[in-house]
C-alpha distance (Angstrom), angle and dihedral (degrees) to the residues before:
residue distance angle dihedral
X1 . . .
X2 3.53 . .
X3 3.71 95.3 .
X4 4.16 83.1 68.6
X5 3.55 102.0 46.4
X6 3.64 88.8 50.5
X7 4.00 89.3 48.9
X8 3.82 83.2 47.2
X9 3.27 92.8 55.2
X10 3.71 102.8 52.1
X11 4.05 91.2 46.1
X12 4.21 90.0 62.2
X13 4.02 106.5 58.2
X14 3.76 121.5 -171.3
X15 3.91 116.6 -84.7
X16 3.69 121.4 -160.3
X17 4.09 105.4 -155.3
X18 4.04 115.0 -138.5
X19 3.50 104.9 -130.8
X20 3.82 96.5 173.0
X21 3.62 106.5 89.0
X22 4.04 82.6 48.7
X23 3.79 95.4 51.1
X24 4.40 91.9 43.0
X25 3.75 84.6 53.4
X26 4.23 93.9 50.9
X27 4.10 83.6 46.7
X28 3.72 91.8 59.0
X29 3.80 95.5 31.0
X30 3.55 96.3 59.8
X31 3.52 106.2 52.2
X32 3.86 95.0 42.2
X33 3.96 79.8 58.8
X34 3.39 98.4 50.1
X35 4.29 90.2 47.4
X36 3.73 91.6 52.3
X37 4.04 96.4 42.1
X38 3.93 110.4 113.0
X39 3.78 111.8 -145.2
X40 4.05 119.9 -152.1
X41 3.85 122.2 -108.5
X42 3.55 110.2 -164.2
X43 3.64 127.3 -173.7
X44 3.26 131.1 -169.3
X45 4.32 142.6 -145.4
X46 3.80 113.5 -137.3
X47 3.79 97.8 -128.9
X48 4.21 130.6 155.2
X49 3.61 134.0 -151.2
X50 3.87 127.0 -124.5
X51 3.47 115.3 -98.4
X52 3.90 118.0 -149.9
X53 3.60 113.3 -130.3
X54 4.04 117.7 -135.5
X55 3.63 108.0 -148.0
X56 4.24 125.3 -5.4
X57 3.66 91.8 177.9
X58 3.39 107.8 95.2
X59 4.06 91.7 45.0
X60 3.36 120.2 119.0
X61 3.72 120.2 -112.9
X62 3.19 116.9 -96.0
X63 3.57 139.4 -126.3
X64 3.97 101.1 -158.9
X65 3.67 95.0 32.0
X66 4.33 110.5 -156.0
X67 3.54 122.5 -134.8
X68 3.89 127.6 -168.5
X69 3.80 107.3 -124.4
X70 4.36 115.1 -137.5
X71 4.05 117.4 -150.9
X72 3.83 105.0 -170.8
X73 3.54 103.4 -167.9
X74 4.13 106.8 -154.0
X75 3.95 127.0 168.4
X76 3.69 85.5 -107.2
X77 3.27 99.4 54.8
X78 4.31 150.9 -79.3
X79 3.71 124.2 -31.6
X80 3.87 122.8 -167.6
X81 3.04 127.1 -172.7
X82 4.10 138.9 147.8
X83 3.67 141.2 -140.5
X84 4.29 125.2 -153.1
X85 3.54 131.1 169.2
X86 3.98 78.7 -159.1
X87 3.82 93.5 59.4
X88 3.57 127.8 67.5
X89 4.03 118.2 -140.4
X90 3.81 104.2 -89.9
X91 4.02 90.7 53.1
X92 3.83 87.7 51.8
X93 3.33 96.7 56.3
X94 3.43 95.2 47.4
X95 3.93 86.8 64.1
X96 4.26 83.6 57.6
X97 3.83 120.3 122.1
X98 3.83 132.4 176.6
X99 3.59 108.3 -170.2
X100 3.96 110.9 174.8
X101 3.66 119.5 -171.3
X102 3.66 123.8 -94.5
X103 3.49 100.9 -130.3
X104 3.85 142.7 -38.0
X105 4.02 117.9 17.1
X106 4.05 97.0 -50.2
X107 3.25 121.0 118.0
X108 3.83 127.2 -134.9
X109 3.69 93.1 -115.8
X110 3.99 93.7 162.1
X111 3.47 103.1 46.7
X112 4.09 77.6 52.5
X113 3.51 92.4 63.5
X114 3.44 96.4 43.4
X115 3.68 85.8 55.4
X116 3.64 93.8 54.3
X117 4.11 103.1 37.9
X118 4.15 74.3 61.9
X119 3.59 94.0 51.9
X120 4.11 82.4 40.3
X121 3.50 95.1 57.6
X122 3.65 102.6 48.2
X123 3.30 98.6 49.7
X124 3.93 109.7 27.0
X125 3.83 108.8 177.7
X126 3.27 86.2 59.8
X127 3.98 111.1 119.2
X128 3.93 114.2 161.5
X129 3.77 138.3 75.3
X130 3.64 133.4 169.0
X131 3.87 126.2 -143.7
X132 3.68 106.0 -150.5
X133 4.55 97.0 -172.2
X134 4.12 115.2 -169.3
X135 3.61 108.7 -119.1
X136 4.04 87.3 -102.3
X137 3.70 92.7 59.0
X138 3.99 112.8 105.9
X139 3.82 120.8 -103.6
X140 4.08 81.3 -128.4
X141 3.89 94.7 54.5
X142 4.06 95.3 51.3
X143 3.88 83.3 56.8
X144 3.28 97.1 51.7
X145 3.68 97.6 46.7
X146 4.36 86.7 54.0
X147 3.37 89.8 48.8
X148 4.35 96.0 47.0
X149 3.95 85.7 49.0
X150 3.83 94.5 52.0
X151 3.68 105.3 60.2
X152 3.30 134.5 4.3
X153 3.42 135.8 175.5
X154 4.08 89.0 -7.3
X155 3.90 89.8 -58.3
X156 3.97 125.7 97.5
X157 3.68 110.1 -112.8
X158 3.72 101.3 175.3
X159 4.04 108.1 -13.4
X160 4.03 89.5 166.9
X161 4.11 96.2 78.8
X162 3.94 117.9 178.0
X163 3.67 120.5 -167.0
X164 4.07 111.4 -152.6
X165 3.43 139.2 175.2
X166 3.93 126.2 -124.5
X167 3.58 111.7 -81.1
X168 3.51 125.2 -154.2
C-alpha cells in the first residue's frame, strides 16, 4: 500500500492557479457596473384615507356645519357633489354641480374652482374633498384636479384631498 500512495503522489504535481487575469477583469467589471446602474426616484402625492366615524349622535350641533366635498371625474366632464351628517337632503343638493367640458379632452378646471370657493364659503370649516377619477381619466388630470382644490388664489380651499375608487 505504500508503494501506491507514493506512485500517487508523484503522478499529481503542485499547480499554482493564476488568478490575475480573473481579479483585472472584477477591477474593471465593477465599476462599469456601478456607472451604468439606474437608481429609483420615487415621489410621492400627499393623500389621506376616510376615516369612518363611530357614533355622531351625541355631537353637539353645530354652528359651521362641515361637509366632505365629491369630484367625480367622468370623460364627459366634473361632478361635485357633497355629503353631511349636518345637512339634510335638499341643502345637499343644492351644493350639486355638473360641469361637462366644453369641447375636446380639457377639463373645466376654473369653473371647478369657482364651484368649490362657493361651497368654501358657505361652509368654512370645512377641509376635505375626495376625487373619485373613472378608470379612463389620465393619471395627469387626477393631479391636477388635487392640486386646483388645494389652494387657490393663495387661500386653502380643500387642503385634506382623498383619492377613491368607484364604489358600487
Amino acid at each position: 500500500m505504500s508503494r501506491l500512495k507514493r506512485s500517487r503522489s508523484k503522478a499529481e504535481p503542485d499547480v499554482d492557479i493564476d488568478m490575475v487575469p480573473v481579479m483585472n477583469m472584477f477591477l474593471v467589471l465593477i465599476p462599469f457596473l456601478l456607472m451604468s446602474a439606474s437608481f429609483l426616484h420615487l415621489k410621492a402625492v400627499n393623500t389621506s384615507v376616510p376615516v369612518r366615524a363611530e357614533t355622531l349622535s351625541e355631537a353637539p350641533a353645530e354652528k359651521d356645519p362641515k361637509i366632505t366635498v365629491i369630484v367625480r371625474l367622468q370623460e364627459t366632464g366634473i361632478r361635485v357633489s357633497a355629503l353631511s351628517d349636518a345637512l339634510d337632503e335638499a341643502q345637499l343638493k343644492l351644493l350639486a354641480a355638473t360641469i361637462g367640458k366644453d369641447g375636446g379632452d380639457v377639463y373645466p378646471f376654473e369653473r371647478m374652482i369657482v364651484h368649490l370657493e362657493e361651497i368654501k364659503n358657505r361652509y368654512p370649516s370645512s377641509d376635505t374633498m375626495i376625487v373619485i377619477p373613472e378608470q379612463s381619466v389620465l393619471y395627469e388630470t387626477i393631479i391636477e384636479t388635487m392640486d386646483a382644490a388645494r389652494t387657490s388664489k393663495n387661500h386653502p380651499l380643500f387642503p385634506n384631498v382623498v383619492l377613491s375608487g368607484q364604489v358600487g
